[in-house]
N, C-alpha and C positions, 0 to 999 in steps of 0.2 A: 695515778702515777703511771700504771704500766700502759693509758694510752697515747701518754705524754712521750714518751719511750716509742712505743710503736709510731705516733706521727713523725718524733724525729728520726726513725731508721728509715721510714717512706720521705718524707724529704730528701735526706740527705742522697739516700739513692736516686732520685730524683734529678738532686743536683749534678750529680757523678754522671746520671750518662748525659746531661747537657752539657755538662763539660766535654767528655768523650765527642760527643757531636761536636762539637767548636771544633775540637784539637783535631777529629779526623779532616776537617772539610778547611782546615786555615793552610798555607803555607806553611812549608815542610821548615824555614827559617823562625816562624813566628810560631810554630807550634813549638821548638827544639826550646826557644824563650820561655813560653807560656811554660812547657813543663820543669825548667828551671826553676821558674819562681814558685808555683803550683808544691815543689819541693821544702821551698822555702830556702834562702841563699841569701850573705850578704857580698857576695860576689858583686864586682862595678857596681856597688854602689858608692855616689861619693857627698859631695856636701849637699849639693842640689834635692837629693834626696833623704839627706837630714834633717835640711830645716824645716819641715813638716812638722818631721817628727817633735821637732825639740819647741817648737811653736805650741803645739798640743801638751807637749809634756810643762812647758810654762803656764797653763790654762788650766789642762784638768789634774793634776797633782796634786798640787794646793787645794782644790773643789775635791781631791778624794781626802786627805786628809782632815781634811774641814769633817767630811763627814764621820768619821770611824767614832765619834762619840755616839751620836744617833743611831749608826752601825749596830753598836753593842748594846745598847737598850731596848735595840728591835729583838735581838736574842733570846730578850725575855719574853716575847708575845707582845701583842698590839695595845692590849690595855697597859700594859705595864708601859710600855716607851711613850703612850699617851700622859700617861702619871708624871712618867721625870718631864712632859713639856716637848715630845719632840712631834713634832707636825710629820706625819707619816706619807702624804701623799708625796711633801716636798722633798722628803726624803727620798722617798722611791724615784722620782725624778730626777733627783739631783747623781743617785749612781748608777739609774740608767743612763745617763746621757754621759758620767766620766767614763763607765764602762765601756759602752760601746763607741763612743770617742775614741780613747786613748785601744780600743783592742782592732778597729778598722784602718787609723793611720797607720799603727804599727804592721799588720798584715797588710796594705798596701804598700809597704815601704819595703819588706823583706819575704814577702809570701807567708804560706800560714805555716808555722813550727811546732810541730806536733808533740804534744804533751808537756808543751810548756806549761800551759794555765792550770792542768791539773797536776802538776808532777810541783812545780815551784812552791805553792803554798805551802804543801805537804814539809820539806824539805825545810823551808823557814820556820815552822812552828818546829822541829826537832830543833832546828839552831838554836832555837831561842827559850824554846821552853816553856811556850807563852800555853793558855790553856786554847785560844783560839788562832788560826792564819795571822800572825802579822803584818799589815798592808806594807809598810816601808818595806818590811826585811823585805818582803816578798821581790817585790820592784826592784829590789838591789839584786835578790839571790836569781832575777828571771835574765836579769843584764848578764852577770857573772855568768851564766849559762850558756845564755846564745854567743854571746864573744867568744866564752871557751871551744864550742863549738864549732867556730866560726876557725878557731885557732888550730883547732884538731883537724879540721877540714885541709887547712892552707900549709901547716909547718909539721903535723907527724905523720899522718897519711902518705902515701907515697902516691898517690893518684886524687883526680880533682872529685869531690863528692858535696852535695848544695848540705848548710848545715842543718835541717832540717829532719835529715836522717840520723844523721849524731843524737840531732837532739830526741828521734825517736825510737834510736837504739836503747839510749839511756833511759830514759822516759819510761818505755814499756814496760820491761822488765821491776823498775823500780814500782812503779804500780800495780803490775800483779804482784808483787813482793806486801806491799801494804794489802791488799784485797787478802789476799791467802792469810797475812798475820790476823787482821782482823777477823775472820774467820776463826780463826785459830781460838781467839779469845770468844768467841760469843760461844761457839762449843766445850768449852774448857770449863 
């Protein structure tokens, strides 16, 4: 695990300074864009750039839903979801491809918004009280987020900010806030 961790922190830095290289060596115009979106913003966007989205969201929704029975059998371990019948490879398939589907349109549509995919689940299972992430709530409660977001950005703010930061104002803090409670509890 922890070199799972270290690859992704050498990656991800990785990535950052090719980014950084794009951005210094692009137009001063196309860079000012690039780090808009890079922020994450639903700034000008309008249909054109929805129907992507809602193309994908008509595809793999249903394909994720479909799945969440197979989902929770896998919970118990591999023999066991073998037991109730559920074919494990076409499983893993099936929510690799809705995952990274439905998480690539959407960050090409709006940039990446930070601490959405970890802060949302969180958040849905208190709503609901369920003992695991509920997939629906989640999908409802990450919309209600980024719009709000999106609305704090454009109607209470007194100045223009991409909603990306909203959402990783919130985000952070609410996440260390879980980290330190859990903590809390395994030393307790």
């Amino acid at each position: 695990m922890q070199r799972l961790v270290l690859v992704g922190i050498g990656l991800g830095a990785t990535l950052t300074a090719a980014t950084a290289y794009l951005l210094v060596n692009a137009r001063i115009q196309d860079a000012a864009s690039a780090q808009v979106w890079l922020s994450g913003s639903l700034s000008a966007r309008g249909w054109e750039h929805g129907r992507p989205v809602l193309i994908t969201l008509a595809v793999l929704v249903p394909l994720s839903l479909l799945l969440i029975r197979s989902l929770n059998a896998m919970l118990l371990g591999d023999d066991a979801a073998r037991g109730l019948g559920v074919r494990l490879q076409l499983t893993q398939l099936g929510v690799l491809i809705a995952a990274v589907g439905l998480t690539s349109v959407a960050v090409a549509a709006v940039g990446p918004l930070e601490f959405v995919a970890l802060v949302v689940p969180q958040v849905a299972l208190r709503l609901c009280g369920a003992s695991r992430p509920p997939i629906l709530a989640s999908m409802v409660a990450g919309a209600v987020l980024v719009v709000g977001a999106d609305v704090i950005t454009r109607a209470v703010l007194p100045f223009a900010l991409p909603a990306g930061i909203v959402t990783a104002a919130v985000g952070a803090p609410y996440l260390i806030w879980l980290l330190v409670r859990a903590n809390r509890r395994r030393t307790a």
